[in-house]
C-alpha positions as CSV (number, residue, x, y, z in Angstrom):
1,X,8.5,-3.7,-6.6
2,X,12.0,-3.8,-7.5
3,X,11.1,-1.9,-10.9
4,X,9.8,0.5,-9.2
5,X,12.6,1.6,-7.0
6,X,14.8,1.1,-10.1
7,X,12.3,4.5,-11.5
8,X,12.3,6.1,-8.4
9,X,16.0,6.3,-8.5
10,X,16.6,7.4,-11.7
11,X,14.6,10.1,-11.0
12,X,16.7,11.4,-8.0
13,X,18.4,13.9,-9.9
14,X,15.8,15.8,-11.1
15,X,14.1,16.1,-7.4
16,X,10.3,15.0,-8.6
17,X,8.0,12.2,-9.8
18,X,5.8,12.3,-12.3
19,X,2.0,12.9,-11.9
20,X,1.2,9.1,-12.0
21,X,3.9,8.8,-9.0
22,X,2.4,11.3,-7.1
23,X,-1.2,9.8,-7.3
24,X,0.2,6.5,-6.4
25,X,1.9,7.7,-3.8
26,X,-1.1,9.9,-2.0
27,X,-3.2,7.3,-2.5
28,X,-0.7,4.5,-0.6
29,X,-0.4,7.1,2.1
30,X,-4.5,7.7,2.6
31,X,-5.3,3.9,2.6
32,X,-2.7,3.0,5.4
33,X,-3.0,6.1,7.8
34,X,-7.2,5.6,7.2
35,X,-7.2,2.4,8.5
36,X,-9.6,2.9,11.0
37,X,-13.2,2.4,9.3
38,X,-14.3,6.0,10.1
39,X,-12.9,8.0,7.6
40,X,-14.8,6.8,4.7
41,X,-17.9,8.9,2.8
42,X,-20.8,9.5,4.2
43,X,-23.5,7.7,3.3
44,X,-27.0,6.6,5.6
45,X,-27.3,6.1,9.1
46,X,-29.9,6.4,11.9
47,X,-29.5,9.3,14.2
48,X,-28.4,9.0,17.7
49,X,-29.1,11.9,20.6
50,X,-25.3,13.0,20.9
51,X,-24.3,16.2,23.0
52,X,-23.7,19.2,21.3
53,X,-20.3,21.2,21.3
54,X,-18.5,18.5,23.0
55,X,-14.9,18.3,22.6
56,X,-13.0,15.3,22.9
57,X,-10.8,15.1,26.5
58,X,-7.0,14.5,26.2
59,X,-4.4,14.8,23.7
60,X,-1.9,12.5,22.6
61,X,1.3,13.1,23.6
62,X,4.4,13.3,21.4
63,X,6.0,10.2,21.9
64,X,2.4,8.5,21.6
65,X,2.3,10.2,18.1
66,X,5.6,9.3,17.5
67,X,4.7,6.0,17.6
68,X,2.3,5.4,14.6
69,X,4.8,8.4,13.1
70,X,8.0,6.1,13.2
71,X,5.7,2.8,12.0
72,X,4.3,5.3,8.4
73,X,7.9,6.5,8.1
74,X,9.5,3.1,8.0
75,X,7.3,1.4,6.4
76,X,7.6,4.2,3.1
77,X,10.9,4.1,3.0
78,X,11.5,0.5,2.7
79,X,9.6,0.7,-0.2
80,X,10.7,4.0,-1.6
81,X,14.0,4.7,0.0
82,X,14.2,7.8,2.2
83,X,14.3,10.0,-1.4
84,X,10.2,9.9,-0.7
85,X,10.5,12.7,1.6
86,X,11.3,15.0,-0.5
87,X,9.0,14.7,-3.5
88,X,6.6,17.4,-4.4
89,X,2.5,16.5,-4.5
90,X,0.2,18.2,-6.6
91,X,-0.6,20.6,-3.6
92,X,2.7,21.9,-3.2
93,X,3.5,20.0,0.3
94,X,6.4,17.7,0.4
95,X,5.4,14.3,1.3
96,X,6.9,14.7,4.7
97,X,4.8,17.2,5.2
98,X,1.7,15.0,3.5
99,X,2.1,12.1,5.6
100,X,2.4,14.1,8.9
101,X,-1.0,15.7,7.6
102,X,-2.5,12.7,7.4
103,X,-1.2,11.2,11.1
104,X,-2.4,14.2,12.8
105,X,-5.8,13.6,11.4
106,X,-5.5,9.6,12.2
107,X,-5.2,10.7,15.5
108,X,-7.7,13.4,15.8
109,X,-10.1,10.9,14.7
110,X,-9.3,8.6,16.7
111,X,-9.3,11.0,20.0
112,X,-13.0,11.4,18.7
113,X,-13.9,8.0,18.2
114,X,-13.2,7.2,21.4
115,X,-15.2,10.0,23.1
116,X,-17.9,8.4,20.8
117,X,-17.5,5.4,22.4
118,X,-17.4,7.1,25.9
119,X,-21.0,9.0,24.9
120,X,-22.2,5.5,24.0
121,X,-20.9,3.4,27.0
122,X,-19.0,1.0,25.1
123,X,-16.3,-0.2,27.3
124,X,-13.9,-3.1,27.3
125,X,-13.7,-6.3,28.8
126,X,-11.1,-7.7,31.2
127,X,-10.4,-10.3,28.5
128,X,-9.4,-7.7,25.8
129,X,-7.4,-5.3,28.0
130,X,-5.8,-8.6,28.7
131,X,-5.3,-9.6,25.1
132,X,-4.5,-5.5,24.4
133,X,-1.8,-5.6,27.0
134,X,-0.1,-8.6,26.2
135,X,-0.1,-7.0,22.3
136,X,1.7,-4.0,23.6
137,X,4.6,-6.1,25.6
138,X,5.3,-7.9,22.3
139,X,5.4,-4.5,20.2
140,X,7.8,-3.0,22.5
141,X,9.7,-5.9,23.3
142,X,10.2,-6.0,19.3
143,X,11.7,-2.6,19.0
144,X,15.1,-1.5,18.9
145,X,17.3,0.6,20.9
146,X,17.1,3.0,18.1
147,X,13.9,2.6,17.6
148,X,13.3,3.3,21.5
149,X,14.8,6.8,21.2
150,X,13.5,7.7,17.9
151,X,9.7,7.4,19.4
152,X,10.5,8.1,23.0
153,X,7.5,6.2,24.1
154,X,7.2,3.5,26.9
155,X,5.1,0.2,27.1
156,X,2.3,2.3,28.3
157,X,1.9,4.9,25.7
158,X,1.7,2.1,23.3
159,X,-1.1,0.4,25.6
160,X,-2.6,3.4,25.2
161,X,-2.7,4.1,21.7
162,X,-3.5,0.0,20.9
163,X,-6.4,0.0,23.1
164,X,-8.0,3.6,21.8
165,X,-7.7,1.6,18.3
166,X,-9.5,-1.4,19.4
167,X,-12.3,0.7,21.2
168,X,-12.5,2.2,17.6
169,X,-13.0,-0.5,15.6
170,X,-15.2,-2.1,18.3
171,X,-18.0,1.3,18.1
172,X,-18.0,0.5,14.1
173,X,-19.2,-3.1,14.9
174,X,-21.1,-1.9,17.1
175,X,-22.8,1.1,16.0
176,X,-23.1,-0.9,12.3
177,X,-24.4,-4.0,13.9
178,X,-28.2,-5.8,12.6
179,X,-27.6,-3.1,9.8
180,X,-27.9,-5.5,6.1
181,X,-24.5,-5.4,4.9
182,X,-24.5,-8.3,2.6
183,X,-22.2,-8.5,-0.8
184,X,-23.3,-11.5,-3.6
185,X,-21.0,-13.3,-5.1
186,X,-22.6,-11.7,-8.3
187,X,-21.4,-8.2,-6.8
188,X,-18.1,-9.0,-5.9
189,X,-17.2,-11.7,-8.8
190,X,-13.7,-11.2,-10.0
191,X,-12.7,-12.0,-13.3
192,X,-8.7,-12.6,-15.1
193,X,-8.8,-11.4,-18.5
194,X,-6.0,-10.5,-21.2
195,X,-6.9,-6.9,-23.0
196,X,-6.0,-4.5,-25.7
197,X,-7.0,-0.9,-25.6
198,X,-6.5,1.1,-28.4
199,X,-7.5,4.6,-29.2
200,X,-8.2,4.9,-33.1
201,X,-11.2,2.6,-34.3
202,X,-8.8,1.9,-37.4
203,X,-6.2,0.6,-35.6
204,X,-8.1,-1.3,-33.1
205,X,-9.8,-3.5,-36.2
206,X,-6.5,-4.1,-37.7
207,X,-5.4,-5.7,-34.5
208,X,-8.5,-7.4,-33.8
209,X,-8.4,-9.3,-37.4
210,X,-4.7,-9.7,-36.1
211,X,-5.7,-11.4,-33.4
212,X,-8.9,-13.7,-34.8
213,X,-6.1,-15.5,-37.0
214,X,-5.3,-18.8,-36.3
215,X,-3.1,-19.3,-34.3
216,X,-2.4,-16.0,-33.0
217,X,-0.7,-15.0,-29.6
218,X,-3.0,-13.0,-27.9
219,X,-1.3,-11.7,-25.2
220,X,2.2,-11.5,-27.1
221,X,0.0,-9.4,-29.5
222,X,-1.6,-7.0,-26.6
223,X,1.8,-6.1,-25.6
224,X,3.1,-4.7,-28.5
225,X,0.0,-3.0,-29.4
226,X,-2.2,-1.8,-26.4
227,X,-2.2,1.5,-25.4
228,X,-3.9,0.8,-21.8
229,X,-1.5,0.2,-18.5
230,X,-2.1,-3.3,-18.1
231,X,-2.3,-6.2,-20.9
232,X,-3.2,-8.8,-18.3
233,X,-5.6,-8.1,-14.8
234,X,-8.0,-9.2,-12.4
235,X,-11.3,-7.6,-13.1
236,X,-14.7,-6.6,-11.0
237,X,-17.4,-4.6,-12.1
238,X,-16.9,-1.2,-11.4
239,X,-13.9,-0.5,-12.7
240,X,-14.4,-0.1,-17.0
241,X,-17.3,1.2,-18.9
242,X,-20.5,-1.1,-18.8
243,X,-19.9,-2.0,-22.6
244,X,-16.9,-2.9,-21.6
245,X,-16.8,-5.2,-18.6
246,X,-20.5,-6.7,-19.5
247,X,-18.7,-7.9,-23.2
248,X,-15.8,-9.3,-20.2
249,X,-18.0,-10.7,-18.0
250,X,-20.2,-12.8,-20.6
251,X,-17.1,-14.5,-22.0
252,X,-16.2,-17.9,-21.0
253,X,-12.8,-19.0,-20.6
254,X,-10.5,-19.0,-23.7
255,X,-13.3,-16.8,-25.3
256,X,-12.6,-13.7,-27.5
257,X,-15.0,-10.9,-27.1
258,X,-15.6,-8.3,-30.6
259,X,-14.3,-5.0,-31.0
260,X,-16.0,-3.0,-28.1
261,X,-15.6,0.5,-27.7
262,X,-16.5,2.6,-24.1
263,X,-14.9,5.7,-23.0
264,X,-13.9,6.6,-26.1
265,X,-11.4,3.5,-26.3
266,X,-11.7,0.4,-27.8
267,X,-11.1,-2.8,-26.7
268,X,-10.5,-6.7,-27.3
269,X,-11.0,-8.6,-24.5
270,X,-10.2,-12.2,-24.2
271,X,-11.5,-14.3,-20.9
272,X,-8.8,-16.2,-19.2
273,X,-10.7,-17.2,-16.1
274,X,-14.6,-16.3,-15.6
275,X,-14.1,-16.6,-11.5
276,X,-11.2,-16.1,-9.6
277,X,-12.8,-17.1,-6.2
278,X,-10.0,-15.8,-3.9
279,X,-10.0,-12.1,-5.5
280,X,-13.6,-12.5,-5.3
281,X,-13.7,-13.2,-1.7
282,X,-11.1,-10.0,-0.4
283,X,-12.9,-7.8,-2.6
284,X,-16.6,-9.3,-1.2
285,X,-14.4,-8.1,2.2
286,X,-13.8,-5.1,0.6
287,X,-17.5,-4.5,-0.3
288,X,-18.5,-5.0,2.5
289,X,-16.1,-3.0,4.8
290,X,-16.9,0.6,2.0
291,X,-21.0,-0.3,3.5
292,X,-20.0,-0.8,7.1
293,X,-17.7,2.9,6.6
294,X,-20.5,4.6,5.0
295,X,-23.5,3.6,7.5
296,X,-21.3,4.6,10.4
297,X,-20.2,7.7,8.7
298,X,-23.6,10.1,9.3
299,X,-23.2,8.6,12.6
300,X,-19.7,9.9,13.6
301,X,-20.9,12.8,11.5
302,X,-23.6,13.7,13.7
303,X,-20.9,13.3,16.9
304,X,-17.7,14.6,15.3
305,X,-16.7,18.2,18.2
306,X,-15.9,20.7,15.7
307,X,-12.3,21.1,17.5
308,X,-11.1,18.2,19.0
309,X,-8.0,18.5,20.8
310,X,-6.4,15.4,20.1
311,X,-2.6,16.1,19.4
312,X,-0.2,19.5,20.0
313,X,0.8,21.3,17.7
314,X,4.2,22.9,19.0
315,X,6.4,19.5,17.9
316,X,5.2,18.9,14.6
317,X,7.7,21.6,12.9
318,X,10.3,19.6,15.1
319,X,9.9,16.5,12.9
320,X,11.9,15.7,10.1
321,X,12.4,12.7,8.1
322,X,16.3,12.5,7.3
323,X,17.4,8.8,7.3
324,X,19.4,9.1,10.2
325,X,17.3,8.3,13.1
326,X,18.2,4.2,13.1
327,X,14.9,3.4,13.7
328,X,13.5,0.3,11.5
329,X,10.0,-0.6,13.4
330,X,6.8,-1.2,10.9
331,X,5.0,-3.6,13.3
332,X,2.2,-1.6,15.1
333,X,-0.7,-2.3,12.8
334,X,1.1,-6.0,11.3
335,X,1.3,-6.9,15.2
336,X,-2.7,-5.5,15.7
337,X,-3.6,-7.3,12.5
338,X,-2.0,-10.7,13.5
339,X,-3.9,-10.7,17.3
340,X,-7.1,-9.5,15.7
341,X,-7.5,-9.9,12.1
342,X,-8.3,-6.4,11.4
């Protein structure tokens, strides 16, 4: 990571990242502020007898928003420095203006999950408000003075805003539960391997007789010649042509696969471990948490109001991300994580 705030600030000067930065960076910002399982792609689902034209009741006030605002803004800018704000995305917005895009819908969302969860009667025990509760105390006892007036919010706006996240993540359990979820280790198995990619069919057999010589470095020789981003990864199927990963995935360890071509590239492929059982096991996790999304997405689908009123609009223009706030806070969703493992 340290590399990569060495290239963000050399590109200060020049006021913009290159395309593969502003991918990277869109892409960060999506994962994080979609951490609620409802905002994945739709996919099959059973219907349910939901009102019609029903708009979710409430909105979220500022310093409640300003809560999950302060913990996205803190946490980007100990990564990319406060230069993030800024940069320009392929859309023309700033990324200030991206991220606060993206927490207005979080919350929307979550306004509507919970009237989901209303619709459906799913309440809450004593035992988790109890558990909730004690989770807000320790957030707020964690923050600063600064961060304090930054966010304006007291111990019960962030009550609020941990327990409308639980009730969330408790209708997707619910509303996904009995439903056959189940990821093989077959599905999931992840692979390391050590790769060359090269463009010109020439070149690639010059490199791959290069490489089938005694003796020969293979990785030392994948660095100086691929072309692709990466000389040495973790692979799962998925994620290369077929030609490609089933030559990867036959190989045993310390095995060399032939010249394969896919995509137009070709590639030399040599097996360094044929099961890496802790990648295998987060993305089985993984796996199975895209299923779980797109079940429950027809279902929130067939519930979402078509204007839910779930945050103001009047102070968004009011926030701006300048460095000078003091506030340092990145603990909402770590704290949530740590009481609840998810």
């Amino acid at each position: 990571m340290k590399d990569e705030r060495v290239r963000l600030s050399k590109r200060r000067s020049e006021g913009r990242l290159d395309d593969r930065w502003k991918r990277r960076l869109q892409r960060g910002a999506a994962i994080v502020l979609m951490a609620v399982s409802m905002t994945a792609a739709s996919g099959c689902g059973a219907g349910f007898p939901f009102a019609e034209e029903e708009t979710a009741s409430g909105e979220y006030t500022r310093p409640q928003a300003m809560i999950i605002v302060a913990t996205e803004k803190n946490r980007y800018e100990k990564v990319y420095t406060d230069q993030i704000w800024s940069v320009a995305l392929e859309d023309g917005r700033t990324f200030e203006t991206y991220l606060l895009d993206q927490v207005k819908e979080f919350l929307t969302n979550l306004k509507t999950m919970n009237l989901l969860a209303d619709r459906q009667k799913i309440v809450l025990t004593s035992a988790e408000q109890s558990r909730l509760k004690a989770l807000a105390g320790r957030y707020y006892e964690g923050l600063t003075e600064e961060d304090r007036e930054y966010i304006g919010a007291d111990e019960e706006d962030v009550l609020t805003l941990y327990t409308d996240y639980y009730t969330a993540n408790k209708v997707v359990g619910i509303l996904t539960d009995g439903i056959d979820l189940e990821v093989s280790d077959s599905e999931a198995k992840v692979i390391t391997v050590q790769m060359i990619q090269i463009s010109s069919k020439e070149a690639a057999e010059a490199v791959y007789r290069r490489v089938s010589q005694d003796g020969s470095d293979f990785l030392s020789v994948a660095r100086e010649t691929s072309e692709g981003e990466k000389t040495e990864l973790q692979l799962g199927r998925g994620e290369l042509p077929e030609a490609v990963e089933n030559a990867a995935f036959a190989l045993a360890p310390g095995e060399m696969s032939p010249l394969v071509e896919g995509g137009g590239w070709y590639y030399i492929i040599r097996c360094v471990s044929d099961y890496d059982a802790e990648a295998t096991e987060l993305r089985k996790t993984r796996i199975y948490e895209e299923r779980k999304n797109q079940v429950f997405r027809q279902i929130y689908e067939q519930f979402e109001p078509e204007d839910p009123a779930a945050v103001p609009e009047d102070f968004w223009p009011e926030i701006h991300f300048d460095g000078d706030d003091g506030s340092t806070t990145t603990d909402f969703f770590s704290l949530y994580q740590e009481e609840f493992g998810s």
